[in-house]
C-alpha positions in Angstrom: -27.7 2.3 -46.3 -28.8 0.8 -49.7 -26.2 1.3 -51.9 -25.6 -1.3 -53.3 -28.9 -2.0 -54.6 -30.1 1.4 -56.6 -28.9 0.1 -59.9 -31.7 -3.2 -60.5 -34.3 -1.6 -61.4 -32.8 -0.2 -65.1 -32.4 -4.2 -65.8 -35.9 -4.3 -67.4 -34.5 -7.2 -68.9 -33.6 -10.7 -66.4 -29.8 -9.5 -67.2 -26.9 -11.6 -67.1 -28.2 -14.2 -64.8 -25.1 -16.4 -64.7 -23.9 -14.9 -61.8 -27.0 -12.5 -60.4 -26.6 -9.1 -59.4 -26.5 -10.6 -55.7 -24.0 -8.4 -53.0 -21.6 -10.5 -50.9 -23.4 -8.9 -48.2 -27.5 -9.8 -47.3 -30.1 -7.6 -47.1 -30.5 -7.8 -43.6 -26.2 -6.9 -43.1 -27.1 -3.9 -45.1 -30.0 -2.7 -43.4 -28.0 -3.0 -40.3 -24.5 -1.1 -41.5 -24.2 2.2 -40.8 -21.2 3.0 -41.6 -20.1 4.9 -45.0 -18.3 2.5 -47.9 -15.4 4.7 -48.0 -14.2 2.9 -44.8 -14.3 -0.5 -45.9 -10.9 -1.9 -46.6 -11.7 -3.5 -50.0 -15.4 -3.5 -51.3 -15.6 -5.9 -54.1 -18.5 -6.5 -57.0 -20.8 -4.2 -56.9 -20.1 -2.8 -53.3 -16.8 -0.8 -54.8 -17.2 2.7 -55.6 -16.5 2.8 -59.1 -19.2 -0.4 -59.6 -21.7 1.9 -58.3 -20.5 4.9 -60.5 -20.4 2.6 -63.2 -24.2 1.6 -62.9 -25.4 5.5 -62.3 -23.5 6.2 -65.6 -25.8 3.4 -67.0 -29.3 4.9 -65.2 -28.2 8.0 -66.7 -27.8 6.6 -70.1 -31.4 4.9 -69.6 -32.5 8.3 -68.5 -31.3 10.6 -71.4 -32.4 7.7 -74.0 -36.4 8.3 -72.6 -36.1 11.9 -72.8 -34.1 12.2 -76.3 -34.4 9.2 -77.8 -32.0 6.8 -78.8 -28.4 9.0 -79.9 -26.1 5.8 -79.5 -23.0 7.9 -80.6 -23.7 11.0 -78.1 -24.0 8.4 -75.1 -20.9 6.7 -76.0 -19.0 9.7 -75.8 -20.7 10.7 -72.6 -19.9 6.9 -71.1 -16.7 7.2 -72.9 -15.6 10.6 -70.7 -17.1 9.9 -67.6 -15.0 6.7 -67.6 -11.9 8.6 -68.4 -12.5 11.3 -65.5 -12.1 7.8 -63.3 -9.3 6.7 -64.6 -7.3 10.1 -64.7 -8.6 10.5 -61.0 -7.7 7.0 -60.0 -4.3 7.7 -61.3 -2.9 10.3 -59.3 -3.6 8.2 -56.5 -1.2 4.9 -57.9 1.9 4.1 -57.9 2.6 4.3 -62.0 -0.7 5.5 -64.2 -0.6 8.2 -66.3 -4.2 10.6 -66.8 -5.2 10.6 -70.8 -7.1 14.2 -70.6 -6.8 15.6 -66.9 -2.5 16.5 -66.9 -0.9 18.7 -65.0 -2.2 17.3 -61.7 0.4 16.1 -59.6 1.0 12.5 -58.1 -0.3 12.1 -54.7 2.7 11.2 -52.1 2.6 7.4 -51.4 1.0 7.6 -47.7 -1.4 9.6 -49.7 -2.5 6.3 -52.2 -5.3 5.0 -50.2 -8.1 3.3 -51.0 -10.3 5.9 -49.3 -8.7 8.6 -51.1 -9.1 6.5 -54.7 -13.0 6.8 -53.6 -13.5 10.4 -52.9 -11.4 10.8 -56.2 -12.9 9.6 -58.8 -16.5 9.8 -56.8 -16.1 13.9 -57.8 -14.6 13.5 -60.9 -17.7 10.8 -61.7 -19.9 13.3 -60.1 -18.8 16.3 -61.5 -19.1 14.7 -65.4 -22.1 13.1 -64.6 -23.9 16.5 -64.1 -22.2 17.9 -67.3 -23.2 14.9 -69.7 -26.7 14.1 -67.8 -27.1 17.7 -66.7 -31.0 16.5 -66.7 -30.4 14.0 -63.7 -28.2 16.0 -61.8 -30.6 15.2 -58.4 -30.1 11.4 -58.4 -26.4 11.5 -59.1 -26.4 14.0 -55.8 -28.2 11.2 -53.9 -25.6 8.8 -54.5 -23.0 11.3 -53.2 -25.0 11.9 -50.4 -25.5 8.1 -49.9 -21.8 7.4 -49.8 -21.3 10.3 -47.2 -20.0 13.0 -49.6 -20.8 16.6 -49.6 -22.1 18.0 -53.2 -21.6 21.7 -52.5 -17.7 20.9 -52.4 -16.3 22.9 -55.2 -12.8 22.7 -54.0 -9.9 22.6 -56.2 -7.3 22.2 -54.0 -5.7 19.4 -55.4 -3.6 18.0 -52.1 -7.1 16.8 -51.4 -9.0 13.9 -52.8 -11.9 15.7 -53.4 -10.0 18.8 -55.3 -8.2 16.6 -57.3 -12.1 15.0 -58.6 -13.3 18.5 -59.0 -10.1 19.7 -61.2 -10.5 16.6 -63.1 -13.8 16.6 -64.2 -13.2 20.2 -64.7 -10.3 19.7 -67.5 -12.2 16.8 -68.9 -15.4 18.8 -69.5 -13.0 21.8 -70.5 -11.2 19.9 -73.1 -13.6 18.3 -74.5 -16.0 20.9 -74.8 -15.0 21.6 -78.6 -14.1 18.6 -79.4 -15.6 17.6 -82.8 -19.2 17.0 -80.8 -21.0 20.0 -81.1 -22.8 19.2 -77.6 -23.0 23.2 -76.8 -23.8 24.5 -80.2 -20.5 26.2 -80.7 -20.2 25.2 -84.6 -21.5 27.7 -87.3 -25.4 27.9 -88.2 -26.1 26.1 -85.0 -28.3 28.6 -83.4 -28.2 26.8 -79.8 -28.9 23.4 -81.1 -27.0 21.0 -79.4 -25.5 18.3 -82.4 -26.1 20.2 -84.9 -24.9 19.0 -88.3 -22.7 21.4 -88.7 -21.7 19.6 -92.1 -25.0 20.2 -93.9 -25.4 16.2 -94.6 -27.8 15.6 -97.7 -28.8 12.0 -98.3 -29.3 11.6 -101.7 -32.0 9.7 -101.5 -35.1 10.8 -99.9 -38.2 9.1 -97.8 -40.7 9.1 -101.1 -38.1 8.4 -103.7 -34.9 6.6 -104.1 -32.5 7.9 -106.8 -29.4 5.9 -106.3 -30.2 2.0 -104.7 -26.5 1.9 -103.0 -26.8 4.8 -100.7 -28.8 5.3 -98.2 -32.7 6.2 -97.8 -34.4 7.8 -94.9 -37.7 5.7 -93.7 -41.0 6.6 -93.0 -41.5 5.7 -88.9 -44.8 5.7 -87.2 -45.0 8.7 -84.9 -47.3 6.5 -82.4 -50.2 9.3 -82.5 -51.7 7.9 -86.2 -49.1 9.7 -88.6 -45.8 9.3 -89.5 -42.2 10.9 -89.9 -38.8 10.3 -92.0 -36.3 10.7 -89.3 -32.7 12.6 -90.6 -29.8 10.9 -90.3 -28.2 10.7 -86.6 -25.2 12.6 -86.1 -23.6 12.6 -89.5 -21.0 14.2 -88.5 -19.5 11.9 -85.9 -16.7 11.1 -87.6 -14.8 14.7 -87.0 -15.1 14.0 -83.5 -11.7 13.5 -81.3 -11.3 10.2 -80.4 -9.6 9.1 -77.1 -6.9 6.7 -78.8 -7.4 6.6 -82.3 -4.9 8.5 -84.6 -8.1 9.5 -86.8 -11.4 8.2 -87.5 -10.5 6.6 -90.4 -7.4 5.0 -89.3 -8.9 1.3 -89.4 -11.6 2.2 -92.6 -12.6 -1.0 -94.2 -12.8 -1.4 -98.1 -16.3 -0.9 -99.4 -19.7 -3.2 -99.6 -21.0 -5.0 -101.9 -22.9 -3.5 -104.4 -26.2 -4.1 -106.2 -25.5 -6.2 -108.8 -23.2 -8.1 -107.6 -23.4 -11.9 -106.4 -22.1 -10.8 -103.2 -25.2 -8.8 -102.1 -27.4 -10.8 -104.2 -26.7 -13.9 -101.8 -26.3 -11.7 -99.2 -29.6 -10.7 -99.5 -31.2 -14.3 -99.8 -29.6 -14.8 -96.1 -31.5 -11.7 -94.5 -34.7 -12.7 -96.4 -34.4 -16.9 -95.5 -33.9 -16.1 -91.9 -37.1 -14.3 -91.6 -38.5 -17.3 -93.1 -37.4 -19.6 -90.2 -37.9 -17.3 -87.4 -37.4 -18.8 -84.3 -38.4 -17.5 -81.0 -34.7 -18.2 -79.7 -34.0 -15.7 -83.0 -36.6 -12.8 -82.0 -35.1 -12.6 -78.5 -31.6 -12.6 -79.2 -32.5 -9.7 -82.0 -34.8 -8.2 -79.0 -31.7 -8.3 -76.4 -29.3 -6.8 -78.6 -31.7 -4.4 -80.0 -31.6 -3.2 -76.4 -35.1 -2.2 -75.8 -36.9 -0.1 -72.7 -34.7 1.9 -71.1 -32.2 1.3 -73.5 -28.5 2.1 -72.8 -27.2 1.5 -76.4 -24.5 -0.6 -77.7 -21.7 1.4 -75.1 -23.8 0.9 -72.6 -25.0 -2.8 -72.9 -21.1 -3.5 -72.8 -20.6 -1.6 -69.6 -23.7 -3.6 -68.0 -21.5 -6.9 -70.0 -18.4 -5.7 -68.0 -19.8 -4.8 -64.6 -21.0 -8.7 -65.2 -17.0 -9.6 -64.6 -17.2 -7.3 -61.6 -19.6 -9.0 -59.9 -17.9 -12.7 -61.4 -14.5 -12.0 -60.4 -15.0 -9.8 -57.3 -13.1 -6.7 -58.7 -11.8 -3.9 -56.7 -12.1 -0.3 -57.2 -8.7 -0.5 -59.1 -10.0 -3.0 -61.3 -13.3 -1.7 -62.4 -11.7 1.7 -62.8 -9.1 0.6 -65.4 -11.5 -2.0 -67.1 -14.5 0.3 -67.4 -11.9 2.9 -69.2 -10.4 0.6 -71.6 -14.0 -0.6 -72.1 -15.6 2.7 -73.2 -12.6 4.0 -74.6 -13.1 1.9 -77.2 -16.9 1.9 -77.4 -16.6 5.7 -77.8 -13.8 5.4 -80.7 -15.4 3.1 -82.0 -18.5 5.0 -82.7 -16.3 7.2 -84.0 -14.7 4.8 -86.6 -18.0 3.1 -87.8 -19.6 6.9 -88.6 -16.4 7.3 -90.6 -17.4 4.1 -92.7 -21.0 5.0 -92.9 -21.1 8.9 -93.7 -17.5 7.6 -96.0 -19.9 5.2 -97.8 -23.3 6.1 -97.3 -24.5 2.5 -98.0 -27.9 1.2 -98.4 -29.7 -0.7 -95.8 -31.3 -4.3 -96.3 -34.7 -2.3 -96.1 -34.2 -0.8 -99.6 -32.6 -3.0 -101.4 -34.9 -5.9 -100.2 -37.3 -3.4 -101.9 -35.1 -3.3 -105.2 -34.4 -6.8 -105.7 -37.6 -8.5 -105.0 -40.6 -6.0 -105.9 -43.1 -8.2 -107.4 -41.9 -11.8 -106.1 -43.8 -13.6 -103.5 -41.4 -14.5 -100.0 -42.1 -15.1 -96.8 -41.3 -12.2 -94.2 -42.8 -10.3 -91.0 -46.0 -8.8 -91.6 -45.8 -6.1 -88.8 -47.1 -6.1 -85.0 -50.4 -8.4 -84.9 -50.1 -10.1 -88.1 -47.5 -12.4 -87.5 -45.2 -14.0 -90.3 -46.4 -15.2 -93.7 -46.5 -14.6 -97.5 -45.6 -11.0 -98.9 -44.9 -9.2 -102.0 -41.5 -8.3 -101.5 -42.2 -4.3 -101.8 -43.6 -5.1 -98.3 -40.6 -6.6 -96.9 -39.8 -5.1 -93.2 -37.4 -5.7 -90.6 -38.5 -7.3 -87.4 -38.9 -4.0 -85.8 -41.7 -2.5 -84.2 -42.7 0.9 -86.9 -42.0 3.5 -84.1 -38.5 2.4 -84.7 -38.5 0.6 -88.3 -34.5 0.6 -88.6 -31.4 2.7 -87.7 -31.8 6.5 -89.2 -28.1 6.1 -90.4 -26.3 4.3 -93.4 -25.7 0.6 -92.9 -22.1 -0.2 -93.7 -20.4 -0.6 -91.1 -22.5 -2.3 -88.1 -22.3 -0.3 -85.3 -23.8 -2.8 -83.1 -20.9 -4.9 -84.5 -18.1 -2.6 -84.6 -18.4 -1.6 -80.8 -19.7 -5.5 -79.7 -16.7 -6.4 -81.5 -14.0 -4.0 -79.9 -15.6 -4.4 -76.5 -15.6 -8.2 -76.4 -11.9 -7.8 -77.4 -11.3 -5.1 -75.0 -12.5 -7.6 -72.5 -10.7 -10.6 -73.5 -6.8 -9.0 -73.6 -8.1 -7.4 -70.0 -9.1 -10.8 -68.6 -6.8 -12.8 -70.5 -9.3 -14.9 -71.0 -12.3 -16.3 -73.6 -14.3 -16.9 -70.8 -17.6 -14.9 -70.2 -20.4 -16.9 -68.7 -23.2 -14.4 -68.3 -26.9 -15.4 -69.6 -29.9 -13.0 -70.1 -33.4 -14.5 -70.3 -36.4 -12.2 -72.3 -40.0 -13.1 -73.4 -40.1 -13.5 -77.1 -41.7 -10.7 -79.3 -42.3 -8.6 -75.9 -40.3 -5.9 -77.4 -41.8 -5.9 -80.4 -45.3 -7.2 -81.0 -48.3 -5.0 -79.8 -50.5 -8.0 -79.1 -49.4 -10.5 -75.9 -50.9 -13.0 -78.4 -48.0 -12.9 -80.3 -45.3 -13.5 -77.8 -43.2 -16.2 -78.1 -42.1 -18.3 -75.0 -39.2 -17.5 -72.4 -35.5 -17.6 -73.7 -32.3 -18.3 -72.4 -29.3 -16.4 -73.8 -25.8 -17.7 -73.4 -22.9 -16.1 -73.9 -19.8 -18.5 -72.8 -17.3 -16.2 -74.5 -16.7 -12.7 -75.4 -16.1 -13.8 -78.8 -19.1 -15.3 -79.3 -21.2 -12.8 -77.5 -20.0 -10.4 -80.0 -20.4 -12.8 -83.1 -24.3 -12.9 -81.2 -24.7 -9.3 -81.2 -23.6 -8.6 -85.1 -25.5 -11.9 -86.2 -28.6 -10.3 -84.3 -28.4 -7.2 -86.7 -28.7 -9.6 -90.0 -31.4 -11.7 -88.2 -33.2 -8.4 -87.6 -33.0 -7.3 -91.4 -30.9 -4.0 -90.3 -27.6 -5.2 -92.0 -26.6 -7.9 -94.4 -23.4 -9.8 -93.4 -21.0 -8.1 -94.9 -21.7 -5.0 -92.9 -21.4 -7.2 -89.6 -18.2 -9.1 -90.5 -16.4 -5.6 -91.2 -18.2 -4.2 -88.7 -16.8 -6.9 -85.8 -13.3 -6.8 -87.6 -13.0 -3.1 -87.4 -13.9 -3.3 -83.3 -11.4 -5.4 -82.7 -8.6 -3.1 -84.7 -10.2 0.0 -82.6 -9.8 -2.9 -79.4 -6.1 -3.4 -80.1 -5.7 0.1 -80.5 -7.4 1.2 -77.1 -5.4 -1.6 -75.2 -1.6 0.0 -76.8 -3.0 3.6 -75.4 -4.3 1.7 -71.9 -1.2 -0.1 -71.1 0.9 2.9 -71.9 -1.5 4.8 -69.4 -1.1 2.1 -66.9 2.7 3.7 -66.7 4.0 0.1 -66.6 
């Protein structure tokens, strides 16, 4: 059986070396086991259950991001529910927990609390929401069920069995949630069986060709990869009316606004993006390439799930502990995509892109020519971010950072669950792989450390400036906000623990 295994290959990136993706068991013990995981006493790492439904909800993610492109807001939600379908399934096997979504199941008697039964619990209710979210991969999620010895073409709801109560779970989850702010089936007027419609009718006042107002934001032209090129619309503009899981409302945390043109705040602000650009360092383009997230990208929910199965593998977690971290984890990812689309869509800010454009038109600096052409003098009309032109920045309004926002909140998320600073992992990438055309401009190998989860965070929303997506004050807003969504999330989790 080779469980334990099927998640490498969607690390196209060497990810989070520190402690390798090794099992405590060799390849030759696996080759030789026969028997089904759901017998072992107390798998640990990546051997538990809920570790390996953790990384099929990360393949999945890869998955949909290939076929749809990146919608970092949809998959949060998805990663953000399938989570919650373990938790409210893990619970009615403990002692104390209370479900978020799934109510009205009862406890399972205490002969009944096993770890077996935890397994085949939250293995349907994973299962079951899996197939909902990533409908598209519904054959490799049955593999791993059949894999771990369960049958797929159980429908049962009796809910004195393990495998009932996963089925009625993921059955209220999907129910609940299914008009839930989203819009995932269409349900919203003038959608005409589009899923995510914007059922709001979001304008931008500004568009690709000509840019009316300087402090909101402006759609840019991408390369379409066939010789022409496209203005994307703006992602999801409605994600703000979404239910969140703990929040009281989306805008419960809002920060005050950004800086705006003409002030001395943006116009230093500014200098920053443009001066690092100036200094690029290949240690810069691979930290902007990590975090950037690039093939078979899982987005910034995602990249903290792979982040926490990390302390999995570090601290030899058990089912129980995966299942409660990985839903305080994308609990908060998922509100707080939810809380940075209520700053953007609240504030419709400008991105560095534009106003780069505004303020230094006609002055000679120093920025990225575009794939091939390396770095040198430009006019500053043809300022860029380092970012290849299929994908030149974020279709979305800059303040806040998402990328900060939910690095920030997960890094916290994971400090008060540790009760610890202390991260550890490391994540090597080839300089300019992601992002130059030409092997000739690669840079060489680099090492990323990330000691603690604060810093990893501070990383990730510094990597968004270095890349010229944000300037700083959407990142420092952006991180703080995470962490209020953080605190918030760990008040809701503790409650739910029951204890």
């Amino acid at each position: 059986m080779k469980i334990n295994k099927f998640c490498i290959p969607l690390l196209t990136l060497l990810f989070l070396t520190a402690c390798g993706a090794g099992s405590e068991n060799s390849d030759d013990s696996e080759n030789t086991r026969t028997d089904s995981l759901i017998t072992e006493a107390e798998a640990t790492g990546e051997n538990n259950v809920a570790y390996i439904w953790g990384a099929a909800a990360l393949q999945g993610t890869a998955m949909d991001t290939e076929r749809f492109k990146p919608r970092p807001t949809v998959t949060s939600r998805y990663l953000g529910l399938i989570c919650t379908s373990m938790f409210d399934a893990w619970s009615r096997y403990d002692e104390t927990a209370i479900p978020l979504i799934a109510t009205g199941i009862e406890r399972a008697a205490e002969a009944e609390q096993t770890i077996t039964n935890k397994e085949i619990a939250i293995s349907y209710a994973a299962y079951g929401t899996l197939c909902e979210y990533y409908y598209s991969d519904s054959v490799y999620f049955a593999s791993i069920m059949g894999d771990l010895g369960y049958d797929i073409n159980n429908h049962s709801m009796d809910q004195t069995t393990p495998e009932g109560v996963g089925n009625s779970v993921a059955k209220a989850i999907i129910e609940t949630r299914m008009n839930d702010g989203s819009n995932q089936y269409a349900t919203h007027a003038g959608s005409d069986g589009i899923q995510y419609f914007d059922y709001t009718n979001y304008q931008p006042v500004n568009n690709a060709d000509n840019n009316t107002d300087i402090n909101r934001w402006q759609p840019k032209y991408f390369d379409d990869g066939k010789g022409g090129r496209y203005a994307p619309g703006c992602l999801t503009p409605y994600w703000q009316l979404v239910q969140p899981l703990a929040l009281d409302s989306a805008a419960q945390f809002r920060p005050g606004p950004p800086p705006l043109v003409g002030s001395d705040q943006l116009a230093q602000e500014l200098v920053e993006v443009i001066s690092i650009q100036d200094g690029m360092t290949d240690y810069d383009k691979g930290l902007v390439e990590f975090m950037r997230d690039g093939p078979q990208s899982v987005q910034q929910a995602g990249h903290w799930l792979k982040f926490a199965q990390h302390i999995s593998r570090r601290d030899k977690h058990t089912l129980d502990d995966d299942v409660k971290m990985y839903f305080l984890v994308e609990m908060t990812a998922m509100d707080g995509f939810i809380a940075s689309w209520d700053a953007k869509m609240h504030y419709d800010y400008a991105r560095p892109f534009q106003l780069v454009h505004e303020y230094y038109t006609g002055k000679i600096i120093t920025g990225w020519k575009g794939e091939g052409q390396g770095f040198g003098e430009i006019d500053g009309k043809d300022w860029r971010p380092y970012s290849p032109a299929i994908f030149l920045c974020p279709p979305f309004p800059s303040y806040v950072s998402g990328h900060s926002t939910i690095s920030g909140g997960c890094a916290e998320a994971l400090r008060l669950f540790t009760g610890s600073e202390e991260f550890g992992a490391e994540a090597t990438i080839l300089a300019g792989e992601l992002t130059e055309t030409d092997p000739e401009f690669y840079g060489d190998s680099i090492v990323l450390k990330f000691p603690t989860f604060t810093e990893a965070a501070e990383m990730a929303g510094q990597s968004r400036v270095m890349g010229g997506y944000h300037i700083q004050a959407d990142n420092v807003a952006g991180l703080q906000l995470g962490r209020d969504v953080a605190h918030k999330a760990w008040e809701v989790y503790q409650k739910h623990l029951g204890k």
